[in-house]
Jmol script that loads the backbone (N, CA, C; Angstrom):
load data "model"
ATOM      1  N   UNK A   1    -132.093  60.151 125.433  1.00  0.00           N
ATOM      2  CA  UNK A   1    -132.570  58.829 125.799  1.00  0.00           C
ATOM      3  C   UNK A   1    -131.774  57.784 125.017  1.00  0.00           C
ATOM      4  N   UNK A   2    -131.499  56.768 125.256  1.00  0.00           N
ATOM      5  CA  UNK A   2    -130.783  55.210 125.241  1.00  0.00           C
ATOM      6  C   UNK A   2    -131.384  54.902 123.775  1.00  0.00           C
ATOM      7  N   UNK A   3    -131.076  55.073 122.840  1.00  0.00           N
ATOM      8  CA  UNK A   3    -131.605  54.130 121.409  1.00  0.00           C
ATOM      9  C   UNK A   3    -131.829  53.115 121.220  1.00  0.00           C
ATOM     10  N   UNK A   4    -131.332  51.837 122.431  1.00  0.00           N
ATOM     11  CA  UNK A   4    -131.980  50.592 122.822  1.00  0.00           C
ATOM     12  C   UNK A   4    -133.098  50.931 123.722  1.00  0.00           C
ATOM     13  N   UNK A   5    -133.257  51.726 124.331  1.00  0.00           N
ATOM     14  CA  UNK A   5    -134.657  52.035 125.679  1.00  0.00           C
ATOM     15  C   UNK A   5    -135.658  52.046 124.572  1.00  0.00           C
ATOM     16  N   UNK A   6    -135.852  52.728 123.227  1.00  0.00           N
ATOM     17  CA  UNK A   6    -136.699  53.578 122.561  1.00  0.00           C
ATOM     18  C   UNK A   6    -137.211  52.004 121.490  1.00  0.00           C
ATOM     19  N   UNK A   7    -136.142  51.027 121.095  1.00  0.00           N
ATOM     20  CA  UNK A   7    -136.508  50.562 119.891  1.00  0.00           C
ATOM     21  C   UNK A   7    -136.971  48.709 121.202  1.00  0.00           C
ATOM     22  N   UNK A   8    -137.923  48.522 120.129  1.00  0.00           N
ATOM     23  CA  UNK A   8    -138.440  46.931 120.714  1.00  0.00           C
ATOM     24  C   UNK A   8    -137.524  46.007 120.572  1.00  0.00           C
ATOM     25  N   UNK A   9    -137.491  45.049 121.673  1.00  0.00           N
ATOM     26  CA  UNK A   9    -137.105  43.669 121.201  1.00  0.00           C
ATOM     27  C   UNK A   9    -137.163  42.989 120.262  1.00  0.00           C
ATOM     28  N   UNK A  10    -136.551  42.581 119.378  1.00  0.00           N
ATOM     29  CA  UNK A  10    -136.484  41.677 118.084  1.00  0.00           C
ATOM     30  C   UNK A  10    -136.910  40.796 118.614  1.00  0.00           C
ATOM     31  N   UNK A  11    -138.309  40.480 117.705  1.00  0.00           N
ATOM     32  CA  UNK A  11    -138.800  38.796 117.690  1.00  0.00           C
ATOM     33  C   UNK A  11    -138.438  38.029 116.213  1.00  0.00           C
ATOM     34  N   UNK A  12    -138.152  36.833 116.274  1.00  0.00           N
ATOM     35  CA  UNK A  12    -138.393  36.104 115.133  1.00  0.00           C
ATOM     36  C   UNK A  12    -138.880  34.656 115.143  1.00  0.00           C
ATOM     37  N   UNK A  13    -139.108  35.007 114.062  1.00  0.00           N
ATOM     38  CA  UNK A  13    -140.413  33.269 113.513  1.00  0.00           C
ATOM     39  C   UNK A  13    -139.874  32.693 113.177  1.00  0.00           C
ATOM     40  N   UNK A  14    -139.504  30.965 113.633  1.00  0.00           N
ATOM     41  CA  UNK A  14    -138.649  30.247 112.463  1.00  0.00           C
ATOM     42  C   UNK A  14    -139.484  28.925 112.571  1.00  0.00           C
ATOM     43  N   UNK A  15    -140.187  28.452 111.134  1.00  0.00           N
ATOM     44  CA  UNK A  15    -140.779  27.713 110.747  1.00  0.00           C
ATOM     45  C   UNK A  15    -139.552  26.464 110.427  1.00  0.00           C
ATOM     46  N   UNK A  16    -140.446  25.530 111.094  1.00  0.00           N
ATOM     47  CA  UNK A  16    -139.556  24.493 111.398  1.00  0.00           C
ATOM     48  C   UNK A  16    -138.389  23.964 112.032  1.00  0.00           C
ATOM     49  N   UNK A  17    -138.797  25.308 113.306  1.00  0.00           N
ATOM     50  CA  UNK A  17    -137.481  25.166 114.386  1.00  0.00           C
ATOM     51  C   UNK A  17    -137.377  23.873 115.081  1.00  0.00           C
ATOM     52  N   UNK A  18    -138.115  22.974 115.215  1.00  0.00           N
ATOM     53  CA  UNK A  18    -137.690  21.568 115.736  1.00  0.00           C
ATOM     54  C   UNK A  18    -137.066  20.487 114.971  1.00  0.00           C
ATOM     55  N   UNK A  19    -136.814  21.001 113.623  1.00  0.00           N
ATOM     56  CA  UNK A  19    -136.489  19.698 112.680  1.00  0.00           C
ATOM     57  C   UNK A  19    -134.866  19.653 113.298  1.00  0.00           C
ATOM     58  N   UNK A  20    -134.120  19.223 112.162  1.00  0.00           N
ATOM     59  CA  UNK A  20    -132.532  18.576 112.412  1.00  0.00           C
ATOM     60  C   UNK A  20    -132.250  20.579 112.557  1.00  0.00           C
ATOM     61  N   UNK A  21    -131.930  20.852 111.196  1.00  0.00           N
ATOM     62  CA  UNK A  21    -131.719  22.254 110.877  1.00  0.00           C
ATOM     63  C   UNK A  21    -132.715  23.538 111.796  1.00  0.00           C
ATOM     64  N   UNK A  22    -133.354  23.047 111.543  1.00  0.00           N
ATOM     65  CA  UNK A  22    -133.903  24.153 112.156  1.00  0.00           C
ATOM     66  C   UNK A  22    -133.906  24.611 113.902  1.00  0.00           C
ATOM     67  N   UNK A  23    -133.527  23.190 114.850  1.00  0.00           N
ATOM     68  CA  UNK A  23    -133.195  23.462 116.417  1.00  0.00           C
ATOM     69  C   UNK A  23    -131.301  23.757 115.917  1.00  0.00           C
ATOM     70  N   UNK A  24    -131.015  23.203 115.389  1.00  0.00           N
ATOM     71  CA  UNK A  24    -129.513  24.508 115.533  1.00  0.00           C
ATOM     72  C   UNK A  24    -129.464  25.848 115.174  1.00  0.00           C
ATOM     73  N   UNK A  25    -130.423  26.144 113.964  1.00  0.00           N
ATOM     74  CA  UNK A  25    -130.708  27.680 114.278  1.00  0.00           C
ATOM     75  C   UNK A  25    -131.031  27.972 114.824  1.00  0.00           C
ATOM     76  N   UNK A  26    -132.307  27.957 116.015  1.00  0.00           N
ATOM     77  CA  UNK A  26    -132.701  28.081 117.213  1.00  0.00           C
ATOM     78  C   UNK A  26    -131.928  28.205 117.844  1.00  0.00           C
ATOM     79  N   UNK A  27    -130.869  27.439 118.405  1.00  0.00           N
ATOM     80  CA  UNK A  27    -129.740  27.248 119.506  1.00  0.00           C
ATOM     81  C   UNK A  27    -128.670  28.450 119.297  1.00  0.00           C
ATOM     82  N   UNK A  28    -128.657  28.240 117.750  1.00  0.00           N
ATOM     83  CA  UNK A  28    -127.390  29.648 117.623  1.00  0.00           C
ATOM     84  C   UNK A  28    -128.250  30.652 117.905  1.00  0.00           C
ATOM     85  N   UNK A  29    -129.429  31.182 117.599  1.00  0.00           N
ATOM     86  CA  UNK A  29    -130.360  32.520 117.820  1.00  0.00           C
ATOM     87  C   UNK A  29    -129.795  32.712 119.602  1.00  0.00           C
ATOM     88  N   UNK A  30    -130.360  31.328 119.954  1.00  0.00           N
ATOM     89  CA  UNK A  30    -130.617  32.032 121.624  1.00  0.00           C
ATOM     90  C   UNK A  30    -128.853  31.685 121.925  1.00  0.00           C
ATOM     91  N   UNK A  31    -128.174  31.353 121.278  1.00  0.00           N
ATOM     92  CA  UNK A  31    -126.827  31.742 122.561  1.00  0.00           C
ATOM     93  C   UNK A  31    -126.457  32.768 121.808  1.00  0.00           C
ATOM     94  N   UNK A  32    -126.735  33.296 120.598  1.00  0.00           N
ATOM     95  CA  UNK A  32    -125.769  34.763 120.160  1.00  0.00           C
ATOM     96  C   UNK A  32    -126.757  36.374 119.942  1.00  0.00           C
ATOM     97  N   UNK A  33    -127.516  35.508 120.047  1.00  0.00           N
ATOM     98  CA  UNK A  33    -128.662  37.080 120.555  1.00  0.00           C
ATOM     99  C   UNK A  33    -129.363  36.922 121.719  1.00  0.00           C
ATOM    100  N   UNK A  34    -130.242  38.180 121.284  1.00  0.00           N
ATOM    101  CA  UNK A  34    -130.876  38.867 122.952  1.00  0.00           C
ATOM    102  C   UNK A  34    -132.344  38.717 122.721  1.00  0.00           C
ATOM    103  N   UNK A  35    -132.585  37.978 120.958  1.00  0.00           N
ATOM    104  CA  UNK A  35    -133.392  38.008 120.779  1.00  0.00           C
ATOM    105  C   UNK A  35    -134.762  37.167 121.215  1.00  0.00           C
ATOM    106  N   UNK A  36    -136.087  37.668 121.266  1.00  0.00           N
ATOM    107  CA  UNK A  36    -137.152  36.437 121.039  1.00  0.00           C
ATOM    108  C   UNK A  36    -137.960  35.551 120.421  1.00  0.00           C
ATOM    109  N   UNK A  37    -138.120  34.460 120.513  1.00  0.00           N
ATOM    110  CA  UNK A  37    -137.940  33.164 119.431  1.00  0.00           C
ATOM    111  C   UNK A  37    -139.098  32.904 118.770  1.00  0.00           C
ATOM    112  N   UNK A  38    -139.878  32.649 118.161  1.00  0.00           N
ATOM    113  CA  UNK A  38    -141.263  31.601 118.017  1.00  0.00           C
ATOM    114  C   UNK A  38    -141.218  31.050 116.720  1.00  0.00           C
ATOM    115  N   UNK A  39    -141.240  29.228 117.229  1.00  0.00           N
ATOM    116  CA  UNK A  39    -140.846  28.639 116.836  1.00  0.00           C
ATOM    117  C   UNK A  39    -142.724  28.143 115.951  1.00  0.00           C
ATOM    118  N   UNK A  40    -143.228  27.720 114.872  1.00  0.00           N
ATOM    119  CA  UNK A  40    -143.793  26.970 113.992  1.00  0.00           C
ATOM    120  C   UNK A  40    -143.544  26.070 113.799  1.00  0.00           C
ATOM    121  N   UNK A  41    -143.837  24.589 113.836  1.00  0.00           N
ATOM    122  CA  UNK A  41    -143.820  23.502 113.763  1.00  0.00           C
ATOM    123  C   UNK A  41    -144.767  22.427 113.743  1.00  0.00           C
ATOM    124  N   UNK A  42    -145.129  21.540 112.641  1.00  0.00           N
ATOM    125  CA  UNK A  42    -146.599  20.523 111.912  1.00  0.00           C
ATOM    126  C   UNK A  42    -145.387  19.440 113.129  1.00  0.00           C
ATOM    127  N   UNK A  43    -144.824  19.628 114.070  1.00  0.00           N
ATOM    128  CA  UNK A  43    -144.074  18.177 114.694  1.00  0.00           C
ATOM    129  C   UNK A  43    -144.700  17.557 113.858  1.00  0.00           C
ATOM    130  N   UNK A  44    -144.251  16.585 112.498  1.00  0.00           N
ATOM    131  CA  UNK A  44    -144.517  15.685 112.048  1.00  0.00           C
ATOM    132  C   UNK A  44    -143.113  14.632 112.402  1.00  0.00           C
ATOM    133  N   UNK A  45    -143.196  13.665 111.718  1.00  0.00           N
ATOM    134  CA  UNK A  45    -142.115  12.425 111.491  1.00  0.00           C
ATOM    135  C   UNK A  45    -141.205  12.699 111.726  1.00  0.00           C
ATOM    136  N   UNK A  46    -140.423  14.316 110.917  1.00  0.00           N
ATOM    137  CA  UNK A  46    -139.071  14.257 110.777  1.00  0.00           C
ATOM    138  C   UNK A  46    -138.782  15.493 111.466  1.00  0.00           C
ATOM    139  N   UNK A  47    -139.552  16.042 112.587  1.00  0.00           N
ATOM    140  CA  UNK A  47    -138.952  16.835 113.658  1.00  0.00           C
ATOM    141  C   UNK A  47    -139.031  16.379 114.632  1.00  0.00           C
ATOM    142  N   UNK A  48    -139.293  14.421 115.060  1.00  0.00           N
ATOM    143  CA  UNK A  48    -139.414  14.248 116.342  1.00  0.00           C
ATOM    144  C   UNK A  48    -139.885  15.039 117.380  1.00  0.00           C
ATOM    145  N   UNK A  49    -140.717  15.593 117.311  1.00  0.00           N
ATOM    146  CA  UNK A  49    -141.577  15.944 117.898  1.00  0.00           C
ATOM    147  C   UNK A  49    -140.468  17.198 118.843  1.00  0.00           C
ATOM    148  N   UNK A  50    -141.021  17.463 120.250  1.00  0.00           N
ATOM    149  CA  UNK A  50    -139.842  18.295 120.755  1.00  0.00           C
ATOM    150  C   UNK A  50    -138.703  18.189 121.692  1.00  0.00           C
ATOM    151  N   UNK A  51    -138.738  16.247 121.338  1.00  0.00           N
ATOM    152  CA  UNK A  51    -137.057  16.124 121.320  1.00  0.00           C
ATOM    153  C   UNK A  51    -135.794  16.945 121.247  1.00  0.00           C
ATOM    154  N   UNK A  52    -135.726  17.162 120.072  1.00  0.00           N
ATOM    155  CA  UNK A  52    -134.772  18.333 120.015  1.00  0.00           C
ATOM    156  C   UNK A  52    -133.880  19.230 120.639  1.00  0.00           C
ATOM    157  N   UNK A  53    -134.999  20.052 120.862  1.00  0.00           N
ATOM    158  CA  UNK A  53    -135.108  20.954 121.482  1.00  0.00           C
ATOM    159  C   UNK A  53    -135.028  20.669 122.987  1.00  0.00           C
ATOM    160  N   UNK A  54    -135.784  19.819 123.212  1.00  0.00           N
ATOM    161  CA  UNK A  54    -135.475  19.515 124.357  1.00  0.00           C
ATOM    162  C   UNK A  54    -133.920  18.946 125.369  1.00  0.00           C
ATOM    163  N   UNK A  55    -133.249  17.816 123.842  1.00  0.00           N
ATOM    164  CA  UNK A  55    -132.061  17.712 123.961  1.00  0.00           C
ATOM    165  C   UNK A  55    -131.133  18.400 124.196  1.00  0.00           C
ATOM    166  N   UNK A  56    -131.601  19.920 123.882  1.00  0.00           N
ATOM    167  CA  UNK A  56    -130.333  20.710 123.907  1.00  0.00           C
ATOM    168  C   UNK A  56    -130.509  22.047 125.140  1.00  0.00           C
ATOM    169  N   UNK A  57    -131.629  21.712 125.644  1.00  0.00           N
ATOM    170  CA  UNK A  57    -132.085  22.439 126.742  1.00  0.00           C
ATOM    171  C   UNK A  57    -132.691  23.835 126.661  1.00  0.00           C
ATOM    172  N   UNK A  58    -133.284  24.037 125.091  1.00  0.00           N
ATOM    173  CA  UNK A  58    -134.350  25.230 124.944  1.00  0.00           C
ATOM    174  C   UNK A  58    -134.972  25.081 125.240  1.00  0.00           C
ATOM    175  N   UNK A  59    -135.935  24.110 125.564  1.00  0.00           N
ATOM    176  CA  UNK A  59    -137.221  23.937 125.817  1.00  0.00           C
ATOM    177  C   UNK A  59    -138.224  24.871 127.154  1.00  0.00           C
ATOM    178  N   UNK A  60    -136.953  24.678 128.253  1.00  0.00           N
ATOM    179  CA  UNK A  60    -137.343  25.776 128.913  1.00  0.00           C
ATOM    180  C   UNK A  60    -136.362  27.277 129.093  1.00  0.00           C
ATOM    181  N   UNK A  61    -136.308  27.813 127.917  1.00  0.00           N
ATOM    182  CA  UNK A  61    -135.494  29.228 127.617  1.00  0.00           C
ATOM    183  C   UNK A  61    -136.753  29.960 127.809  1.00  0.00           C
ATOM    184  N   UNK A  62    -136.887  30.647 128.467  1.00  0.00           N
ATOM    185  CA  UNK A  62    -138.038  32.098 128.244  1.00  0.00           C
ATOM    186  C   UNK A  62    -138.247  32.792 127.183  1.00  0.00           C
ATOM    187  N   UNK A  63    -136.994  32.905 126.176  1.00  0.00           N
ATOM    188  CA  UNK A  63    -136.996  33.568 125.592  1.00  0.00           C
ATOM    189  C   UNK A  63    -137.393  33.267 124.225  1.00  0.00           C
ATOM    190  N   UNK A  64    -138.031  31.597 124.425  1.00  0.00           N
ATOM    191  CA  UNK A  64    -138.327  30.953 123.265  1.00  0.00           C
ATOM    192  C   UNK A  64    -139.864  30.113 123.253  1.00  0.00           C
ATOM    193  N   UNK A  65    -140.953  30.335 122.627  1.00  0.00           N
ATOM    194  CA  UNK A  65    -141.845  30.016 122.504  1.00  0.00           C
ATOM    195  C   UNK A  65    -142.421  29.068 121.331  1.00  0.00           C
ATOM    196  N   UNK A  66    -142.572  27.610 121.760  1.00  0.00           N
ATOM    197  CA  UNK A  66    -142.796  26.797 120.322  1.00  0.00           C
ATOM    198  C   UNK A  66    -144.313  26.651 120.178  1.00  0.00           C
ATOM    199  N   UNK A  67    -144.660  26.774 119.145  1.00  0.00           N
ATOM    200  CA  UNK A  67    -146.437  26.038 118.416  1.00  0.00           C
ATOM    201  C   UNK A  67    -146.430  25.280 117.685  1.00  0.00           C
ATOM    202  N   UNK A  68    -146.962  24.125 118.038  1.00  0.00           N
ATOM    203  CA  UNK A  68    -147.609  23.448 116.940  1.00  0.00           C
ATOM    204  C   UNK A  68    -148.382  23.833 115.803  1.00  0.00           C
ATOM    205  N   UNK A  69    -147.801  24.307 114.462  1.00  0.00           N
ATOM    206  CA  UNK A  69    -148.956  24.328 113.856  1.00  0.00           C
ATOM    207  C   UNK A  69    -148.412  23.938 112.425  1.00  0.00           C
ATOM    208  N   UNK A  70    -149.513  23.347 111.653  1.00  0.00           N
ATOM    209  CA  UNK A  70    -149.512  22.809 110.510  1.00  0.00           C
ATOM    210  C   UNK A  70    -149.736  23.912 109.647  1.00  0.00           C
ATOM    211  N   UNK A  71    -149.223  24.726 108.967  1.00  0.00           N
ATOM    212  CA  UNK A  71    -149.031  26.301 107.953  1.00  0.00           C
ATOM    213  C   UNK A  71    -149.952  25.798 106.669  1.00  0.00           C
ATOM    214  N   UNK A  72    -149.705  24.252 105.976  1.00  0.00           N
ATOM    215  CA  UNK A  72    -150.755  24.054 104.923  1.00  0.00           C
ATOM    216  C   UNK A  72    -152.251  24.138 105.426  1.00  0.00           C
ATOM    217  N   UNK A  73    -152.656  24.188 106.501  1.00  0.00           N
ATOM    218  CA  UNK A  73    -153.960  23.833 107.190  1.00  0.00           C
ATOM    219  C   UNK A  73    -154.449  25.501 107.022  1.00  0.00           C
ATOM    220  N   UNK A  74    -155.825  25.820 106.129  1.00  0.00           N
ATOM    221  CA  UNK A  74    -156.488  26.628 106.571  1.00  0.00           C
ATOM    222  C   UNK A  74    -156.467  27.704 107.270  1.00  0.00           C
ATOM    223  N   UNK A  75    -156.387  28.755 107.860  1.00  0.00           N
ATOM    224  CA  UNK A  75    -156.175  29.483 108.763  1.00  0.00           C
ATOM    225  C   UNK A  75    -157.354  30.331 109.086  1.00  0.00           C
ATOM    226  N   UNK A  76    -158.152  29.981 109.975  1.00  0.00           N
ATOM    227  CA  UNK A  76    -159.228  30.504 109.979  1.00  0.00           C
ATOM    228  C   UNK A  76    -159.300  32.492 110.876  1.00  0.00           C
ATOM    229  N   UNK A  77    -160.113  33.421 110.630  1.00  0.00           N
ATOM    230  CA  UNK A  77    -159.907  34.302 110.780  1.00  0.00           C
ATOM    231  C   UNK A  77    -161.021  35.060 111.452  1.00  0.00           C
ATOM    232  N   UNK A  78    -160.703  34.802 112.863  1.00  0.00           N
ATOM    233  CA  UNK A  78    -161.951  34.962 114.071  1.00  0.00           C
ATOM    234  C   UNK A  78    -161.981  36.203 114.797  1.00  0.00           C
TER     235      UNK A  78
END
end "model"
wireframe off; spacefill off
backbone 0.3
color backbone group
């Protein structure tokens, strides 16, 4: 059997993928891998919200999923 058939898709988390830095790592992820994205983000002030991203035409990549979320906030466990 295929050793790619057997092993999962690489996901990765990148906290604060909408800021300046962080949508060009995003952008390099999805044009040089196969990988899948999820993006963390408090969109505060200085990630313009999902501008960005949007500017550069991830926004609708499949292969990339953004959340809003604020990481200092609580995390409740339901």
């Amino acid at each position: 059997m295929n050793r790619s058939a057997i092993i999962d898709k690489v996901k990765v988390i990148v906290t604060g993928g909408c800021g300046f830095i962080g949508h060009h790592f995003v952008e390099h992820l999805i044009k040089n891998t196969d990988w899948d994205i999820i993006v963390l983000d408090k969109l505060s002030y200085s990630s313009c919200g999902f501008e960005r991203l949007r500017d550069t035409g991830l926004l609708g990549n499949e292969r990339l999923s953004v959340f809003p979320v604020d990481l200092s906030n609580k995390i409740s466990m339901v």
